[in-house]
MIDOSE-1310 file (N, C-alpha, C; in nm, 2 decimals, decimal comma, always signed):
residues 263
xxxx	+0,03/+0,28/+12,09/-0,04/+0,15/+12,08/+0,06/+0,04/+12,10; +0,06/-0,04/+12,12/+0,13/-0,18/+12,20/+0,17/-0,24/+12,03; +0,31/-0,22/+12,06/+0,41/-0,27/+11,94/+0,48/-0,40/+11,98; +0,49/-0,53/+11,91/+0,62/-0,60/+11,89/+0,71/-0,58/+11,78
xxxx	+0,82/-0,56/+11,84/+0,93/-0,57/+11,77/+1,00/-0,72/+11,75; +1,06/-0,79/+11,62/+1,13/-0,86/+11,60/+1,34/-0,85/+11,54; +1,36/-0,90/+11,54/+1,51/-0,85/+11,47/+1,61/-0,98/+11,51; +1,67/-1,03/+11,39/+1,78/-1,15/+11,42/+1,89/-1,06/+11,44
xxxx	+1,97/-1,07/+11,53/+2,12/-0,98/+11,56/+2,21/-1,07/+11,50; +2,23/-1,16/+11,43/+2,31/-1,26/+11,41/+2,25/-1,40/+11,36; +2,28/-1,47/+11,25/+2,22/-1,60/+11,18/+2,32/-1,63/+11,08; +2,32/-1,76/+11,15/+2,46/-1,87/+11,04/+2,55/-1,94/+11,15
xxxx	+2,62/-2,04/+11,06/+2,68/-2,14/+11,12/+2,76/-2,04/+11,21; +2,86/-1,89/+11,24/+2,89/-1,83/+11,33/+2,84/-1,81/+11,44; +2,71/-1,79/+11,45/+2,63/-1,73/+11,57/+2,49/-1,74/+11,51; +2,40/-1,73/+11,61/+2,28/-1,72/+11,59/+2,24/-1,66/+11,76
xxxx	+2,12/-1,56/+11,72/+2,10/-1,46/+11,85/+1,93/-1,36/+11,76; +1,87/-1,36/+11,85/+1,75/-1,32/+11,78/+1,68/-1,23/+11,89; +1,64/-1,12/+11,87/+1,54/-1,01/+11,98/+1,42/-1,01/+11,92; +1,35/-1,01/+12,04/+1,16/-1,01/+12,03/+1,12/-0,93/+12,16
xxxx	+1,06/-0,81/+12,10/+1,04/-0,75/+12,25/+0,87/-0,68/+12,22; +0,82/-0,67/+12,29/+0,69/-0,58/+12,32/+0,69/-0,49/+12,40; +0,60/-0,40/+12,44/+0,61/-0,28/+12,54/+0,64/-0,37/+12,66; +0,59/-0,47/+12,70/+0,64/-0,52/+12,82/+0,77/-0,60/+12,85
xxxx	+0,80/-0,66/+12,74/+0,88/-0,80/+12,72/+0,98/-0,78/+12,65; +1,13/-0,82/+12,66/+1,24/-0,82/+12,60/+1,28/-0,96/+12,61; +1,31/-1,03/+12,53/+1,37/-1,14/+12,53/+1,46/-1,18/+12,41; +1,57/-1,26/+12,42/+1,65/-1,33/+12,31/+1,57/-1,47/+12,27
xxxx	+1,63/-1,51/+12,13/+1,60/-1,64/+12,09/+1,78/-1,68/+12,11; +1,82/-1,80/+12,23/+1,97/-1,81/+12,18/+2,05/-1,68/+12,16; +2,19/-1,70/+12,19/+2,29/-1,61/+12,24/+2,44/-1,69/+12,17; +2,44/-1,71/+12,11/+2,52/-1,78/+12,00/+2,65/-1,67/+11,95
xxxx	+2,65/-1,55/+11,96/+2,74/-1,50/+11,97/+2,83/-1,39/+12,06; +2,93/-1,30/+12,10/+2,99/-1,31/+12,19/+2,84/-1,16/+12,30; +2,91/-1,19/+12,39/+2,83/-1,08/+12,46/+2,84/-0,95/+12,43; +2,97/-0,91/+12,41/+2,97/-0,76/+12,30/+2,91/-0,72/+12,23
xxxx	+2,87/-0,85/+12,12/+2,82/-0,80/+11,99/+2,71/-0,78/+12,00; +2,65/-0,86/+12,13/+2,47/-0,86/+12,15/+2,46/-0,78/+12,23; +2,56/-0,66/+12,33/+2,54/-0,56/+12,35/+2,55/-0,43/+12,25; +2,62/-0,42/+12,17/+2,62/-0,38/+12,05/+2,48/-0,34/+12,01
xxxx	+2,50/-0,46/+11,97/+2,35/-0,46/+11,87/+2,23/-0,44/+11,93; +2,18/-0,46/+12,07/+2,10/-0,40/+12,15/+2,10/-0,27/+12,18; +2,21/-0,20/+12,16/+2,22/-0,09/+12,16/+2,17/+0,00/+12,07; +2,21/-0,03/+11,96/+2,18/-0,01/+11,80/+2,04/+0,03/+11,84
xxxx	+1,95/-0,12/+11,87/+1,80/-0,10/+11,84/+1,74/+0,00/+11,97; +1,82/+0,09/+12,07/+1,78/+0,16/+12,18/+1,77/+0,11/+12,31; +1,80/-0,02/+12,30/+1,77/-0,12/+12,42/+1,90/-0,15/+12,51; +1,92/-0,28/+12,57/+2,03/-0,32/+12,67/+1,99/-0,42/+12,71
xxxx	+2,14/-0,52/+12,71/+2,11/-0,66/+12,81/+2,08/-0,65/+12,95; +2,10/-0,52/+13,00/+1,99/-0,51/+13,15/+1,88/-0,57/+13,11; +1,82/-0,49/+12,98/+1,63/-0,48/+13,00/+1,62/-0,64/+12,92; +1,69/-0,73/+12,92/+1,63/-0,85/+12,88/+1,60/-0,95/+12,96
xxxx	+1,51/-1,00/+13,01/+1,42/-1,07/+13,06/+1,41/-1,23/+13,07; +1,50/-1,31/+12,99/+1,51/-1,40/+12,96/+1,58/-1,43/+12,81; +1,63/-1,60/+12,78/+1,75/-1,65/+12,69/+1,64/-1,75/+12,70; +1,56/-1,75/+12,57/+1,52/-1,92/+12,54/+1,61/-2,00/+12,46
xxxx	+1,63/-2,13/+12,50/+1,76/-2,22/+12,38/+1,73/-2,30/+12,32; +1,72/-2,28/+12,21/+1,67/-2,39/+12,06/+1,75/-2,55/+12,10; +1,89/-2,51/+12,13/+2,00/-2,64/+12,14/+2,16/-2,62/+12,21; +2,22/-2,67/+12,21/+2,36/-2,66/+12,30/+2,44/-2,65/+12,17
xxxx	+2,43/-2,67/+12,09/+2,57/-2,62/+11,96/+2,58/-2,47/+12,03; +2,74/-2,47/+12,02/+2,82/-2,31/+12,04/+2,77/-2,24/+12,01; +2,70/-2,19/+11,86/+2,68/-2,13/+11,73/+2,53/-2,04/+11,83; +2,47/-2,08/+11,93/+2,33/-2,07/+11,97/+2,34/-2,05/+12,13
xxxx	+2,53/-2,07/+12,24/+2,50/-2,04/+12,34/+2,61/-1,99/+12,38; +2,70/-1,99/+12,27/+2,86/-1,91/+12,33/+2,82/-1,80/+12,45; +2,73/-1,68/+12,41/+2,77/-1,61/+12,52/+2,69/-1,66/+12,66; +2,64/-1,70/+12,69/+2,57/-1,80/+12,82/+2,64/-1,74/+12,93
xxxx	+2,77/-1,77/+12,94/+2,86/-1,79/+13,07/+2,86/-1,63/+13,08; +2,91/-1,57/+13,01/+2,98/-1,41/+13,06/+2,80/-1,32/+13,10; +2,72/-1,38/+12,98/+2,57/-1,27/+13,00/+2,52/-1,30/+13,17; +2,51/-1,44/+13,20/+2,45/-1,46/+13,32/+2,53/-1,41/+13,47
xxxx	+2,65/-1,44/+13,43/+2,74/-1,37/+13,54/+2,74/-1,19/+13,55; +2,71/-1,17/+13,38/+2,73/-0,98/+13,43/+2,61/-0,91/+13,45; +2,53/-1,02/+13,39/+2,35/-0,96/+13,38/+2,24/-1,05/+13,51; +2,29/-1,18/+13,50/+2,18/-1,28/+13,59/+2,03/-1,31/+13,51
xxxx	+2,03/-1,25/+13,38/+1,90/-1,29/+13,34/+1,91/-1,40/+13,37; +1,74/-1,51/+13,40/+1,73/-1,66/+13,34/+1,76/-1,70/+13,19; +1,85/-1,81/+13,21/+1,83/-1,89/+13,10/+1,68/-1,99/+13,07; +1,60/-2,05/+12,97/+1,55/-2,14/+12,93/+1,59/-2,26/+12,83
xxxx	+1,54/-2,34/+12,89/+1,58/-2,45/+12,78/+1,52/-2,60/+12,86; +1,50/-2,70/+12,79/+1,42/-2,84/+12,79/+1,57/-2,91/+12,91; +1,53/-3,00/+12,99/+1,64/-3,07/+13,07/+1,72/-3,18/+12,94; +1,73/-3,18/+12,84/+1,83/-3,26/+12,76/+1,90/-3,14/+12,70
xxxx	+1,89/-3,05/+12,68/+1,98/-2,97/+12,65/+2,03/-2,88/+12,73; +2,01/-2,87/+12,88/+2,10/-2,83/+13,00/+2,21/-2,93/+13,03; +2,16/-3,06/+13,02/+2,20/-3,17/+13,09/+2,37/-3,19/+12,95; +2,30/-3,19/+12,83/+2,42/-3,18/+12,74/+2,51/-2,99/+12,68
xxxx	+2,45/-2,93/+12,74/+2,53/-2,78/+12,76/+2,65/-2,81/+12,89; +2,62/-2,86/+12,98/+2,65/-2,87/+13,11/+2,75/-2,94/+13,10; +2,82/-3,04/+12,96/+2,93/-3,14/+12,95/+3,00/-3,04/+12,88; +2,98/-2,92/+12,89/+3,08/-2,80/+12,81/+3,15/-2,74/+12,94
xxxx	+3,30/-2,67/+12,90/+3,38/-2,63/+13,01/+3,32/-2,50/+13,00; +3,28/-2,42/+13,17/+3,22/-2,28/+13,16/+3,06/-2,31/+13,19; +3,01/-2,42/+13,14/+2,87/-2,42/+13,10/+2,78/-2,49/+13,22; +2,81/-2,57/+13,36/+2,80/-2,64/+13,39/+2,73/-2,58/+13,54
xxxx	+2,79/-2,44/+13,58/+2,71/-2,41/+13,66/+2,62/-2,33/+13,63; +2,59/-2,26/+13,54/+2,45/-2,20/+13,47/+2,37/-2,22/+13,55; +2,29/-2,14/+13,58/+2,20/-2,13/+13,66/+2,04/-2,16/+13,51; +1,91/-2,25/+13,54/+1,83/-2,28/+13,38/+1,67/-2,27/+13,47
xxxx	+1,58/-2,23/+13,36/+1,45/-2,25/+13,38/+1,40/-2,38/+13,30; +1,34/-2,46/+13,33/+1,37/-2,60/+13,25/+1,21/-2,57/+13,21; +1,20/-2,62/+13,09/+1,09/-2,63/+12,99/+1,06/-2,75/+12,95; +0,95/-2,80/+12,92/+0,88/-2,90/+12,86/+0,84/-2,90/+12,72
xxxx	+0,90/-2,99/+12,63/+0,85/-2,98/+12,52/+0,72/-2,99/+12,48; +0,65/-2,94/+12,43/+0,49/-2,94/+12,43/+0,40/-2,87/+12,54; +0,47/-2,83/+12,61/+0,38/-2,77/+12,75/+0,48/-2,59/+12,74; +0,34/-2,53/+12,72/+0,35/-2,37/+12,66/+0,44/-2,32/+12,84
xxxx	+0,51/-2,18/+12,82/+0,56/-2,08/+12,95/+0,53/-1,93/+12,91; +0,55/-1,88/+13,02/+0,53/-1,74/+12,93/+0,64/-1,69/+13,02; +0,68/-1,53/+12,95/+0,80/-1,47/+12,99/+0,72/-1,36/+13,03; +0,70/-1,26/+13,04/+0,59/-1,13/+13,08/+0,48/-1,17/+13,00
xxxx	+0,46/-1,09/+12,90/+0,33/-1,11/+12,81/+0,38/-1,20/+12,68; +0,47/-1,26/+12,67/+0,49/-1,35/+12,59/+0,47/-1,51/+12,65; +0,35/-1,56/+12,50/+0,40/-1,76/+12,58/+0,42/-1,82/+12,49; +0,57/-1,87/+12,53/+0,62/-1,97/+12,45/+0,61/-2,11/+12,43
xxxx	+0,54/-2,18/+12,31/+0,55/-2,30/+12,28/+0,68/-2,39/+12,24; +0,75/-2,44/+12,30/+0,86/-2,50/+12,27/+0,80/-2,70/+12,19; +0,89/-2,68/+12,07/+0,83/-2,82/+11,99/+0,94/-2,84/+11,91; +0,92/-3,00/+11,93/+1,06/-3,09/+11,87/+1,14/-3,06/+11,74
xxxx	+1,16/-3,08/+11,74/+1,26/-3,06/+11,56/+1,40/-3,16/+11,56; +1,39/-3,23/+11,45/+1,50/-3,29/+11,39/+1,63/-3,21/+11,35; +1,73/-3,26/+11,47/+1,85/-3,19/+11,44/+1,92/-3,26/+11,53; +2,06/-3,22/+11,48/+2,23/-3,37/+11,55/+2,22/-3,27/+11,69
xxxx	+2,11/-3,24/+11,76/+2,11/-3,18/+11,87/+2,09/-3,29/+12,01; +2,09/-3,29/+12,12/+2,04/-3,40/+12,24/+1,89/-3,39/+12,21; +1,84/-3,24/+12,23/+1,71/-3,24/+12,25/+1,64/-3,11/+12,14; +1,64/-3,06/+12,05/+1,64/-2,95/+12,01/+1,52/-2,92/+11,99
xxxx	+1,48/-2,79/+11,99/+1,33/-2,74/+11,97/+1,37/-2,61/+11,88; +1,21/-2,58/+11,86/+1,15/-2,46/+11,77/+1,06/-2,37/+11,87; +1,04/-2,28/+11,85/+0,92/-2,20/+11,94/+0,84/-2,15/+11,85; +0,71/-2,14/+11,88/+0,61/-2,05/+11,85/+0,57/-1,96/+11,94
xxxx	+0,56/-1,86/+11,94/+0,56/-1,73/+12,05/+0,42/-1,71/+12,02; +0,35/-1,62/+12,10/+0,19/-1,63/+12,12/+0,20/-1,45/+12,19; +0,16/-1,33/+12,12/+0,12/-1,24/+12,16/+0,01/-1,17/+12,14; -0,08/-1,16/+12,25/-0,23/-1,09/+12,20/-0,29/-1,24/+12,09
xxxx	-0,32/-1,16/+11,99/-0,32/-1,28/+11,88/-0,29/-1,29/+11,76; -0,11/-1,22/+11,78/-0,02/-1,30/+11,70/+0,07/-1,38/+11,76; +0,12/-1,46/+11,64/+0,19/-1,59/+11,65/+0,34/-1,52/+11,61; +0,41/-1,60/+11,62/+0,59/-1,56/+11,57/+0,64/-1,71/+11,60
xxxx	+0,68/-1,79/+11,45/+0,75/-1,92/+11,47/+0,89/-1,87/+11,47; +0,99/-1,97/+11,57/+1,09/-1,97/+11,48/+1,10/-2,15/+11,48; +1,15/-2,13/+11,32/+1,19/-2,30/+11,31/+1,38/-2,28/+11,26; +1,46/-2,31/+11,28/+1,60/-2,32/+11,21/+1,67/-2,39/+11,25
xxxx	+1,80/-2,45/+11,22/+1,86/-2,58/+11,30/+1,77/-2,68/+11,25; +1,71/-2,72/+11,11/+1,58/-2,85/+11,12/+1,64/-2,91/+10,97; +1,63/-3,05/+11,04/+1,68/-3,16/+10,92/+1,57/-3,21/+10,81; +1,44/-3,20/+10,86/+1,38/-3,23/+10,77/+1,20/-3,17/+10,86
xxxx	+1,14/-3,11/+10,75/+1,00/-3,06/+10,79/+0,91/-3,14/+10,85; +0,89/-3,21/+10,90/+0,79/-3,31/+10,99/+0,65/-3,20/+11,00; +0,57/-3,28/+11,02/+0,42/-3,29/+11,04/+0,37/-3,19/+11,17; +0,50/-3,22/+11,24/+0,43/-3,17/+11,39/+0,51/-3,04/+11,35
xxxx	+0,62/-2,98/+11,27/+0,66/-2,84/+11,25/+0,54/-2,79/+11,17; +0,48/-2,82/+11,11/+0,38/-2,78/+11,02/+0,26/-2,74/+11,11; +0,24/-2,85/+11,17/+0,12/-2,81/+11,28/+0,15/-2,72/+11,35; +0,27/-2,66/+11,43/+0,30/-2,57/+11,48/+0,32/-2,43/+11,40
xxxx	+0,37/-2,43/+11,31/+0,38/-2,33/+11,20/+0,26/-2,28/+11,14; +0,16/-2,34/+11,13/+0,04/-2,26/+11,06/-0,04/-2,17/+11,14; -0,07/-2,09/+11,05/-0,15/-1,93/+11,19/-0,03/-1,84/+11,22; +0,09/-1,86/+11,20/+0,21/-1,71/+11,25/+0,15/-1,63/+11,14
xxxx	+0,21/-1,57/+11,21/+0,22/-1,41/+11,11/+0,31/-1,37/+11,06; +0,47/-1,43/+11,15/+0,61/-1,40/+11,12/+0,63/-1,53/+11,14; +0,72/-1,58/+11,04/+0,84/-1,69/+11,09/+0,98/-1,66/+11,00; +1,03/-1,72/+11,15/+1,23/-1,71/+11,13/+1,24/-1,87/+11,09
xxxx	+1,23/-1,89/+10,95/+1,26/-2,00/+10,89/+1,41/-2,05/+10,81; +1,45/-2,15/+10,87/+1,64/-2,19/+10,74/+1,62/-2,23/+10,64; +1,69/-2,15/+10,59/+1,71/-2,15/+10,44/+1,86/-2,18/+10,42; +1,95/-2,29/+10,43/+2,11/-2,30/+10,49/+2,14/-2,35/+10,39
xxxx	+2,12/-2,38/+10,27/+2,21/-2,44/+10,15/+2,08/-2,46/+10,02; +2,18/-2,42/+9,93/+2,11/-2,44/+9,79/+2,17/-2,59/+9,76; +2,08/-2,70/+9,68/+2,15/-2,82/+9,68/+2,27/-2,85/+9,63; +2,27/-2,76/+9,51/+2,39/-2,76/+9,37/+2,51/-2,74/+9,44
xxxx	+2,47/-2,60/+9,47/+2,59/-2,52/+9,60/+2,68/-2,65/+9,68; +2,59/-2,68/+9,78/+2,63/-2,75/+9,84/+2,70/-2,91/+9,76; +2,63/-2,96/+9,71/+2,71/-3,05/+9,61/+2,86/-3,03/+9,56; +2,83/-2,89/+9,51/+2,98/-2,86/+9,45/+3,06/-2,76/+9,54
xxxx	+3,04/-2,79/+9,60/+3,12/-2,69/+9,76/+3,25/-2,82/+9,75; +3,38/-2,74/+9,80/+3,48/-2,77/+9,85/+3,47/-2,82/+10,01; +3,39/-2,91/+10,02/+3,39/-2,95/+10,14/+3,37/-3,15/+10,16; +3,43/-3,17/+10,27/+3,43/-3,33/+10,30/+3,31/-3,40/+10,28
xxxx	+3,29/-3,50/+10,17/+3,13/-3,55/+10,17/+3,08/-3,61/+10,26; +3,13/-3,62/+10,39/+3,08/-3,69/+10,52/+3,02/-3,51/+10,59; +3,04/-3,42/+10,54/+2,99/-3,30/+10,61/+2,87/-3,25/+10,51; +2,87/-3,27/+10,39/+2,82/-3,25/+10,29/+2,67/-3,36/+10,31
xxxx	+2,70/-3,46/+10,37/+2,60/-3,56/+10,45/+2,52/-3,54/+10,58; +2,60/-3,46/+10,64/+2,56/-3,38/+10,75/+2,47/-3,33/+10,76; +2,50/-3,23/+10,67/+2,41/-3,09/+10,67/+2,28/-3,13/+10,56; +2,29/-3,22/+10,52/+2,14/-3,25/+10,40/+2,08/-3,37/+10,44
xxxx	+2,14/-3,44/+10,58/+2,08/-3,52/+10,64/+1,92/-3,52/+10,67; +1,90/-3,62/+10,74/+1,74/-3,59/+10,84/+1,75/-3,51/+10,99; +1,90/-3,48/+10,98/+1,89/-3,41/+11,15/+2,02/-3,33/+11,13; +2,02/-3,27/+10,97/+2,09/-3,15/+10,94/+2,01/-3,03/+10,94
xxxx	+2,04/-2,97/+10,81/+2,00/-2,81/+10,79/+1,87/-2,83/+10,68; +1,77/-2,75/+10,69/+1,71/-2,79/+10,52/+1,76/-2,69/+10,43; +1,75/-2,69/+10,32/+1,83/-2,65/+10,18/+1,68/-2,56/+10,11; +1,74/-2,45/+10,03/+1,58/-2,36/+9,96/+1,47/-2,43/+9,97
xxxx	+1,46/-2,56/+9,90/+1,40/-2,59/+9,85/+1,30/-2,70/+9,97; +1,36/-2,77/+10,08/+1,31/-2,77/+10,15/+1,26/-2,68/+10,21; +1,27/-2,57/+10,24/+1,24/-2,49/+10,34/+1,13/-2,44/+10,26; +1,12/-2,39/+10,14/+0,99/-2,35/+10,03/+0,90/-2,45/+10,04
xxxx	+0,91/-2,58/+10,06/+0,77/-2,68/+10,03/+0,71/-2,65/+10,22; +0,79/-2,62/+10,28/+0,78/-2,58/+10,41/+0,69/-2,52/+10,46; +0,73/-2,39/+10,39/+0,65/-2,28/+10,37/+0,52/-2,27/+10,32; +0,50/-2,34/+10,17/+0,41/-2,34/+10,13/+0,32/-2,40/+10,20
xxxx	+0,35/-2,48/+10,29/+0,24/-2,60/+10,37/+0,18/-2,52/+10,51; +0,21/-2,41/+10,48/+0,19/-2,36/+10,64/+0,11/-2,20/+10,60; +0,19/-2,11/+10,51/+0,12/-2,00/+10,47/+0,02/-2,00/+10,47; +0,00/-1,89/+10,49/-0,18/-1,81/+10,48/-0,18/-1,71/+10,48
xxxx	-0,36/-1,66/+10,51/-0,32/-1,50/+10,44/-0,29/-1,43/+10,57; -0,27/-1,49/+10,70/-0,26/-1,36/+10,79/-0,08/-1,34/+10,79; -0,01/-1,45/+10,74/+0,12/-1,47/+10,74/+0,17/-1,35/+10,63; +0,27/-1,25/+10,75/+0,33/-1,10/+10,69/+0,43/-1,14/+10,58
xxxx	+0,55/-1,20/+10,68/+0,71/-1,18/+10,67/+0,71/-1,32/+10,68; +0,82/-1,32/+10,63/+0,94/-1,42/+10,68/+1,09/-1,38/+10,62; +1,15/-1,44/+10,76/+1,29/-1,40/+10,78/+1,39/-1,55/+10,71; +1,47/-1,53/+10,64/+1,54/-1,64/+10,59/+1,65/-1,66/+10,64
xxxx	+1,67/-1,75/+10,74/+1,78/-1,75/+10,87/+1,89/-1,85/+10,85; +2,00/-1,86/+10,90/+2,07/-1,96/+10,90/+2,18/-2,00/+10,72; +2,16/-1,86/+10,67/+2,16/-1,89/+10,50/+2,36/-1,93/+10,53; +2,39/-2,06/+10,49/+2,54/-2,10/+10,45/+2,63/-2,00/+10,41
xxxx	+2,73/-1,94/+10,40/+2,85/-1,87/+10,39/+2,94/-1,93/+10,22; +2,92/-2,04/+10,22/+2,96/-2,09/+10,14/+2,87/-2,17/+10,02; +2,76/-2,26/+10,07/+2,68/-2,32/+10,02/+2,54/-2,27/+9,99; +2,50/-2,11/+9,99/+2,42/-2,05/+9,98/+2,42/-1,92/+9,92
xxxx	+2,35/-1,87/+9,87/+2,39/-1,71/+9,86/+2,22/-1,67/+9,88; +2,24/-1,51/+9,91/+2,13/-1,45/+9,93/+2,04/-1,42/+9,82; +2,10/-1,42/+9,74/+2,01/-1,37/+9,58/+1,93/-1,46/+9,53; +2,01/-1,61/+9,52/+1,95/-1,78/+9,49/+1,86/-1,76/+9,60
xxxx	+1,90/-1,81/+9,71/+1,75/-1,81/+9,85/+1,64/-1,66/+9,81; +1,65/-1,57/+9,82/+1,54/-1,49/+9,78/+1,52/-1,54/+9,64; +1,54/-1,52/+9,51/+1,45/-1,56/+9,40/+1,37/-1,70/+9,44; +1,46/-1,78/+9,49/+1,36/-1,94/+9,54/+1,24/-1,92/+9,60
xxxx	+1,25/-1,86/+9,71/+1,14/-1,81/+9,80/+1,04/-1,74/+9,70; +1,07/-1,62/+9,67/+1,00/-1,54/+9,61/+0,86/-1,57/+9,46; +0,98/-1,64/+9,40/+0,92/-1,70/+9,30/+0,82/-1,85/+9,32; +0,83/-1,89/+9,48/+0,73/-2,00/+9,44/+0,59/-1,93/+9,55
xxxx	+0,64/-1,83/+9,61/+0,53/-1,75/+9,73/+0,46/-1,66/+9,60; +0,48/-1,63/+9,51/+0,42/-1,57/+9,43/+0,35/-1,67/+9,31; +0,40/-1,75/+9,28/+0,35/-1,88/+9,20/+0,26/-1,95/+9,25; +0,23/-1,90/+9,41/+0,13/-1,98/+9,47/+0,05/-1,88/+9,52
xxxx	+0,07/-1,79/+9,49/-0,04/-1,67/+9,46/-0,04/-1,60/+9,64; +0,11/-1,59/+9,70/+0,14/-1,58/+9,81/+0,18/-1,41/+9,79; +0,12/-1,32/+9,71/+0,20/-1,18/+9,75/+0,24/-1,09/+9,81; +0,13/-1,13/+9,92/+0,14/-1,04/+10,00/+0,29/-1,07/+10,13
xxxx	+0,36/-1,19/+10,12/+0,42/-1,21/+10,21/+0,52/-1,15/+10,18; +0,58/-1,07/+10,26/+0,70/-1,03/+10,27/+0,85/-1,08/+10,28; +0,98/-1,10/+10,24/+1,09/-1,20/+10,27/+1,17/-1,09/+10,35; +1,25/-1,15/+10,43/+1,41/-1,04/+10,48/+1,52/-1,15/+10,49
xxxx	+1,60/-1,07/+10,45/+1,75/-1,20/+10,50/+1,78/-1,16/+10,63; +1,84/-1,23/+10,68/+1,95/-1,23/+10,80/+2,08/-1,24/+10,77; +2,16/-1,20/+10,90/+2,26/-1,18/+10,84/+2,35/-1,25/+10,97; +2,52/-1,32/+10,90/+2,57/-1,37/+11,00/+2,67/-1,26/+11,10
xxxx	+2,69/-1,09/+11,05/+2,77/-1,03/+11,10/+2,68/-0,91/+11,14; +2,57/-0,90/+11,10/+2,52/-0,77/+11,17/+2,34/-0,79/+11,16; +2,28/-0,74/+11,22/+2,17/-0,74/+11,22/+2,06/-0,75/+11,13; +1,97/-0,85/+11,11/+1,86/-0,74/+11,01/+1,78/-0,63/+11,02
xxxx	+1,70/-0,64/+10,92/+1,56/-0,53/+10,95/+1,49/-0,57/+11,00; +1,43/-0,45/+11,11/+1,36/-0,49/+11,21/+1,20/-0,52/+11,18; +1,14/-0,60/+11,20/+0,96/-0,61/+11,17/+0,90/-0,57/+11,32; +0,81/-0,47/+11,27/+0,73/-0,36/+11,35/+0,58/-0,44/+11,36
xxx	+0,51/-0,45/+11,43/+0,36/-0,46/+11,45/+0,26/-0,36/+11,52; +0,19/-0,32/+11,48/+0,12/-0,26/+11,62/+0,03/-0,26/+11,60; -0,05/-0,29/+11,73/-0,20/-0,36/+11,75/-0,26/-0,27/+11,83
């Protein structure tokens, strides 16, 4: 029977790199770390950067296109991504002859049997987006990289089944982090990261009952821990009488667990 597979290979300020494939379709979300490790880890799951099909790009931060240059030169997949974030990738050394499929924000593409909605998001990005993926008839958001939950992420978010949501800083954490309060400003800004607790009022505005999983992506190294983000999550998805949803962490050095469908 016709399966999607999901799996983050990588999430966090180091790298960010995400696989979504169907019996037809292999694709990345972002390529954020080196080409090894996403052959690696493709490997892991049975697969290969031959059989991928396309690179959608959230945004031009390193963390989301480092491997770009070496994948397109040894593989030639297409890249995707909106003309404000080619146009500011392209002021990077390496980055400039890229070969891009250019996307419109608000106007859906599809890759084989996958169609992607690309949609705005607040972030210190040129142009940054979120996708909602459209298969058969499920949905798959990812939102991460987002400074603050807006109205139109909400509209896009309600109806998945799966979402790869950031969860990048607990507030306290981050408060009492050893870090410069002009970065500490950054990241809790309107076009930084959101923090548990944003990303929970997030959630809650969008959940439903056909909503499985959700993946907690993007979780801080320093200003986060895994245990704080899951009880957060956990305890207000079930306080809101949310059980059935499932949580997974991501991870910034190796892979998660993979979410299975089959229709």
């Amino acid at each position: 029977m016709p399966t999607l597979t999901l799996c983050s290979l990588a999430s966090g300020s180091s790298g960010n790199c995400a696989y979504l494939a169907t019996d037809e379709t292999e694709v990345l979300i972002d390529a954020g770390i080196s080409t090894k490790r996403i052959e690696a880890a493709l490997e892991g799951l049975g697969t290969s950067l031959a059989r991928i099909q396309g690179v959608c790009v959230t945004h031009e931060h390193s963390d989301h296109i480092t491997a770009l240059p070496v994948m397109q030169r040894k593989y030639g997949m297409p890249f995707y991504a909106n003309a404000g974030t080619i146009q500011s990738a392209a002021r990077k050394k390496g980055y400039d002859a890229l070969q891009w499929k250019v996307f419109t924000n608000g106007a859906s593409f599809e890759i084989g049997d996958l169609t992607f909605m690309p949609y705005s998001i607040p972030h210190d990005a040129y142009d940054p987006v979120g996708f909602v993926i459209q298969w058969r008839n499920t949905k798959i958001g990812f939102a991460t990289d987002i400074g603050l939950p807006t109205n139109l992420i909400k509209a896009q978010l309600r109806g998945c089944h799966v979402l790869v949501l950031e969860a990048n800083h607990d507030h306290q954490l981050l408060i009492d982090a050893p870090r410069p309060w002009s970065l500490k400003q950054r990241i809790s800004g309107r076009q930084g990261h959101l923090s548990n607790d944003q990303a929970v009022d997030l959630l809650l505005a969008v959940a439903g009952p056909q909503l499985q999983k959700v993946y907690l992506a993007h979780l801080s190294a320093e200003c986060n821990c895994p245990n704080v983000a899951m009880g957060t999550f956990r305890r207000a998805l079930d306080a809101a009488g949310h059980h059935h949803i499932g949580l997974e962490l991501t991870h910034p050095k190796m892979p998660s667990a993979c979410f299975k469908l089959t229709v």
